[in-house]
TORRO-301843 format. One record per residue (C-alpha): chain; y, x, z. Coordinates in steps of 0.5 Angstrom, whole numbers. Example, Ala and Ser with C-alpha at 12.3 -4.5 7.8 and 13.67 -1.06 7.14 Angstrom:
2
PT/c/north/east/up
PT/A/-9/25/16
PT/A/-2/27/14
This chain:
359
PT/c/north/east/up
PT/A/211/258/224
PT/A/215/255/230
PT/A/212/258/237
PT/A/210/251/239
PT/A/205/249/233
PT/A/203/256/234
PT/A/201/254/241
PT/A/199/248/239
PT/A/193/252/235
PT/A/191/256/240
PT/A/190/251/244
PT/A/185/246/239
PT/A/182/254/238
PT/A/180/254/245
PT/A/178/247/246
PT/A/174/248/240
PT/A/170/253/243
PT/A/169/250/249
PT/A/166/243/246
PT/A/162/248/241
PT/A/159/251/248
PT/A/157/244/251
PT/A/155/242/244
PT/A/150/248/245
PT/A/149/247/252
PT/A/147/239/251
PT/A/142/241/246
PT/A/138/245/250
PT/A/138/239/255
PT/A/135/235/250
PT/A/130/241/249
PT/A/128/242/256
PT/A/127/234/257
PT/A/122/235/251
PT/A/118/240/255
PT/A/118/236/261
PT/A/115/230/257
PT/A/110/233/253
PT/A/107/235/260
PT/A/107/229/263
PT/A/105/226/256
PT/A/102/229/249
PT/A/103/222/246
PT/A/111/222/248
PT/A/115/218/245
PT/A/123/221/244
PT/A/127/216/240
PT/A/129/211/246
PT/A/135/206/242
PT/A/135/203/250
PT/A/137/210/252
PT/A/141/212/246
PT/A/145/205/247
PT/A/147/205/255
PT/A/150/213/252
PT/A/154/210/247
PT/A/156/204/251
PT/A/158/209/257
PT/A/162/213/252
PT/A/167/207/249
PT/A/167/206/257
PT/A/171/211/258
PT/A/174/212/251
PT/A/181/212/253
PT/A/183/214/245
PT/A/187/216/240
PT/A/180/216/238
PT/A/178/209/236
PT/A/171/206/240
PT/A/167/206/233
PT/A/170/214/231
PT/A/167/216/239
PT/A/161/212/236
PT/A/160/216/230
PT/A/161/222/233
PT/A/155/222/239
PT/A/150/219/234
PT/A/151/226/229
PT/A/150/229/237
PT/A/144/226/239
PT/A/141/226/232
PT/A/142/233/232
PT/A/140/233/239
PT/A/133/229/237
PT/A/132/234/231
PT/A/131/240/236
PT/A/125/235/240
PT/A/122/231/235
PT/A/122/231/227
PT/A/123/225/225
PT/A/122/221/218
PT/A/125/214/217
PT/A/123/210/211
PT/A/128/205/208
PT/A/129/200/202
PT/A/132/204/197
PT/A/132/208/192
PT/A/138/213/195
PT/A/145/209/194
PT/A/144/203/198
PT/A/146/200/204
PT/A/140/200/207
PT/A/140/208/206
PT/A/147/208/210
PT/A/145/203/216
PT/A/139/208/217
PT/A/144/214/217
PT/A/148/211/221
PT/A/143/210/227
PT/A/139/216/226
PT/A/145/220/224
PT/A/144/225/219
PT/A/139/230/222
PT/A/133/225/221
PT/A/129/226/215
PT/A/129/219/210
PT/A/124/216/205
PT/A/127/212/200
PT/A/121/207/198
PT/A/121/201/193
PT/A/120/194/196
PT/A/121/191/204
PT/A/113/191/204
PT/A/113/198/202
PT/A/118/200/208
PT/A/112/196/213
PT/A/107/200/210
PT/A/108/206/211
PT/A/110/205/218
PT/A/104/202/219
PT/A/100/207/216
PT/A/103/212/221
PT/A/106/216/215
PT/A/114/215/218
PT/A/116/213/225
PT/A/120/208/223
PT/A/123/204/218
PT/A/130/200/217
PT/A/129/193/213
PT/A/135/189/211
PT/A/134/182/215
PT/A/141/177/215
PT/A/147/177/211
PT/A/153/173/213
PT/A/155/171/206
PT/A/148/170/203
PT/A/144/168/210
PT/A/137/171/210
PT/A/132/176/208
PT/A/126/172/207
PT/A/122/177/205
PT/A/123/181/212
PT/A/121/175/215
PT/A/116/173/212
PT/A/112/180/213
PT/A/112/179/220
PT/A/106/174/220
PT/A/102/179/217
PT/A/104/186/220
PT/A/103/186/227
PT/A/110/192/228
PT/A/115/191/233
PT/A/122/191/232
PT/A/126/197/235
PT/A/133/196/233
PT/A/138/193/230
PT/A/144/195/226
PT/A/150/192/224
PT/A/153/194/218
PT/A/160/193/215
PT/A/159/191/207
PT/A/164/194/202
PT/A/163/192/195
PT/A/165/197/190
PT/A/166/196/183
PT/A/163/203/179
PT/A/161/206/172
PT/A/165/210/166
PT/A/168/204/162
PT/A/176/205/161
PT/A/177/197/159
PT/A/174/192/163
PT/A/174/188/158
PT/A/169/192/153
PT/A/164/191/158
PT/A/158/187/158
PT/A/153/188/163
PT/A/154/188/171
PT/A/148/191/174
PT/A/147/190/182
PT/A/142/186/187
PT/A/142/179/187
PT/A/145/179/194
PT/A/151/184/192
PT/A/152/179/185
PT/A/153/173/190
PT/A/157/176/195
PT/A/162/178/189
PT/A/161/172/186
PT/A/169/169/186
PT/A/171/175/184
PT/A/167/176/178
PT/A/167/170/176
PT/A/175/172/176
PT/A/176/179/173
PT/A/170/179/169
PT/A/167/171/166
PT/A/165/176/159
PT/A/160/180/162
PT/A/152/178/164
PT/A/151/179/171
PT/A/143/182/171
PT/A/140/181/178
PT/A/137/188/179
PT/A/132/191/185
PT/A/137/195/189
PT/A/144/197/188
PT/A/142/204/187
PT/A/137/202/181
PT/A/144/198/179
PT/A/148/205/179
PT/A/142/209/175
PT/A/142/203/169
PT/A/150/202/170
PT/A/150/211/169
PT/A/146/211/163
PT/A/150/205/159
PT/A/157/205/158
PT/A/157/199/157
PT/A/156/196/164
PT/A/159/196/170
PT/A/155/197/178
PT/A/157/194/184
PT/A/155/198/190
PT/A/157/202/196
PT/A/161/208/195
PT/A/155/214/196
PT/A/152/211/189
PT/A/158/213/185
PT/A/157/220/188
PT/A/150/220/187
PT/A/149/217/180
PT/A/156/221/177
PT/A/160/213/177
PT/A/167/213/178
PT/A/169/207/183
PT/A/173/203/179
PT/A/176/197/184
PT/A/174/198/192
PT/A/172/193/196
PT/A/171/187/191
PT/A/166/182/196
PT/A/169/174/197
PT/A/168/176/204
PT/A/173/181/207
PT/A/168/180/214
PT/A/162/181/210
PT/A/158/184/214
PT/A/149/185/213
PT/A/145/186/219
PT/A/138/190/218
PT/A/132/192/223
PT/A/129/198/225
PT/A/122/197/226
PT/A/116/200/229
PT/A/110/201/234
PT/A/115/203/240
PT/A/115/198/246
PT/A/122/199/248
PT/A/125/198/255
PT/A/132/194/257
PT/A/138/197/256
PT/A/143/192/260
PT/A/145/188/254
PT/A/140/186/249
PT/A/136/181/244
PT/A/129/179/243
PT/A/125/176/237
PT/A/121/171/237
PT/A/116/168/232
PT/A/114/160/234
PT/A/109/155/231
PT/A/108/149/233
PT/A/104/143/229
PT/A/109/138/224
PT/A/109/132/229
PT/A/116/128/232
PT/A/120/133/237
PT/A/117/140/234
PT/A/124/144/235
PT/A/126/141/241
PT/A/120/142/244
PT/A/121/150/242
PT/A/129/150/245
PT/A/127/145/251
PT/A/125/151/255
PT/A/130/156/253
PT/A/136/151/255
PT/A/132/150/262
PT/A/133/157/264
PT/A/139/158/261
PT/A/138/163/255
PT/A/142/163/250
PT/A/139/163/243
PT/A/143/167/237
PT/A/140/165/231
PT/A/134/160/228
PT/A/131/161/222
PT/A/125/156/219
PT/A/119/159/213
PT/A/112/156/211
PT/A/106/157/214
PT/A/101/162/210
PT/A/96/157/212
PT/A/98/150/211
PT/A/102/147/206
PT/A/108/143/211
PT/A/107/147/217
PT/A/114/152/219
PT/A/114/159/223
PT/A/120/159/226
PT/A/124/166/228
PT/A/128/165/234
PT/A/133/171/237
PT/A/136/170/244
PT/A/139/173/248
PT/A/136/178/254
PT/A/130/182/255
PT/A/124/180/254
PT/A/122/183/261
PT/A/128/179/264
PT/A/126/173/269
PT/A/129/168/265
PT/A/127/170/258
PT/A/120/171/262
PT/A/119/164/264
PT/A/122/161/258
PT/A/117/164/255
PT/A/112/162/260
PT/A/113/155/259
PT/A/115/155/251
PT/A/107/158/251
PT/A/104/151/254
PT/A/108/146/249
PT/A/107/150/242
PT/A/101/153/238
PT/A/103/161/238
PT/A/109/165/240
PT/A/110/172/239
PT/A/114/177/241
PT/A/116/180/235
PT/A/121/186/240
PT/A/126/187/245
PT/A/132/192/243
PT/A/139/193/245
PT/A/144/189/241
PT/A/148/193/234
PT/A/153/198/237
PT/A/158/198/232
């Protein structure tokens, strides 16, 4: 071994001892701020996603590389996962079963210190926030491909949950299974999301097989593992946990096909700096609805980033409308524009402010 690769090692040895000692230190931090807010408050609350975004923010700020911003990323929220462990021990519930996106947009905001329970359905997720069982839950809501998750939308006109957070997740389509020829297979399992955004491809490589819409793609690679016959389309953990080999990586007709999912809970969450609102509107089916509910947001200058229309539970022809802006709900524009949205609809609800996707 030459003498400068010899230094060269000596010098990650030393360094790695000092990052494991302010690892360890940074960790007892987390514990004292633990004993200081259960004395001042039995009910604490230790996830703070306004607090845990300005740290990832401040991070990429003086990120000067060879690490890229998203590696710096994924790095400090594995540290301040394991950092929340030590104060609290959480559990999240997702839309699973093990093996979907959904599961890994939760691992990738929570980290992989955080307790998880995969559960059946979207109302099952808000369920068990409800019932206090988990702290949070993480819900699929807007695909760029495909558009909304109606089924999410529509659950908040009847849970009173806020949202907490939100998660942009990369999407990477992955062709699976034990078949050798693709042309013997006869079946695609997948969600129908997953079957849409694969939908060119498909059509493409394999116009032979019968696509077979299922609940989730993790439930795709369980059928897909049980039927040589079959092919799953899905993320890559679903290969390793369903024992499937990935045949063909990242087969989506979108190369920027990105899902963007909600963390919900109880928690009121303060400003970050740079942060969304969700709103709910109704208004009554007359003339100028909808520029009655934009009006007031032009006039105090919030940006809105997204709109999105679903049938009233109550009346057939009347519409809730999901609104989400720019800006904290505590912000004096966002306030006031709420404040004169009131006096032209017949409800408003603000459903969460939460600091914007940290990617």
């Amino acid at each position: 071994m030459s003498k400068d690769l010899l230094a060269l090692r000596e010098r990650i040895d030393a360094l790695d001892t000092q990052i494991l000692g302010l690892l360890n230190e940074r960790a007892q931090c987390a514990e004292d701020v633990a004993h200081v807010k259960l004395a001042e408050d039995p009910n604490a609350k230790f996830y703070r996603p306004e607090r845990e975004a300005q740290i990832l923010t401040r991070m990429q700020s003086l990120n000067n590389g060879p690490l890229r911003n998203e590696q710096i990323t994924l790095l400090y929220r594995e540290i301040i996962s394991s950092c929340l462990a030590l104060e609290e021990s959480m559990c999240i519930a997702y839309l699973g079963p093990q093996g979907t996106f959904t599961e890994a947009a939760t691992l990738k905001h929570f980290g992989q210190a955080v307790g998880t329970k995969p559960v059946e359905s979207i109302d099952q997720v808000f369920r068990e926030v409800e019932s206090g069982r988990v702290r949070y839950g993480v819900v699929p809501v807007e695909n760029s491909t495909e558009g909304v998750i109606a089924h999410t939308l529509d659950m908040f006109m009847q849970s009173e949950l806020r949202v907490c957070g939100e998660i942009s997740l990369r999407i990477r389509q992955n062709l699976m299974g034990t078949a050798s020829n693709l042309a013997e297979v006869k079946r695609v399992y997948s969600h129908q999301q997953s079957l849409a955004q694969c939908r060119d491809w498909l059509s493409t490589n394999l116009p032979h097989a019968e696509c077979i819409p299922v609940s989730s793609n993790g439930e795709a690679s369980r059928l897909c593992a049980k039927d040589p016959e079959s092919l799953s389309i899905g993320p890559k953990q679903a290969a390793r946990i369903y024992g499937l080999k990935v045949l063909q990586a990242g087969i989506e007709d979108n190369a920027n096909n990105t899902t963007r999912f909600l963390v919900i809970g109880n928690q009121v969450v303060g400003p970050s700096g740079k942060d969304k609102t969700a709103l709910m509107v109704s208004t009554p089916n007359r003339p100028g609805s909808l520029f009655h509910i934009l009006k007031p947001l032009a006039e105090h200058g919030v940006d809105m980033t997204r709109i999105e229309s679903r049938p009233g539970r109550n009346t057939n022809w009347d519409y809730m409308f999901f609104l989400d802006v720019l800006g904290h709900e505590q912000d004096d524009s966002v306030q006031k524009a709420i404040a004169l949205l009131r006096e032209n609809v017949d409800l408003v609800r603000v459903l969460g402010s939460y600091p914007v996707a940290i990617v």
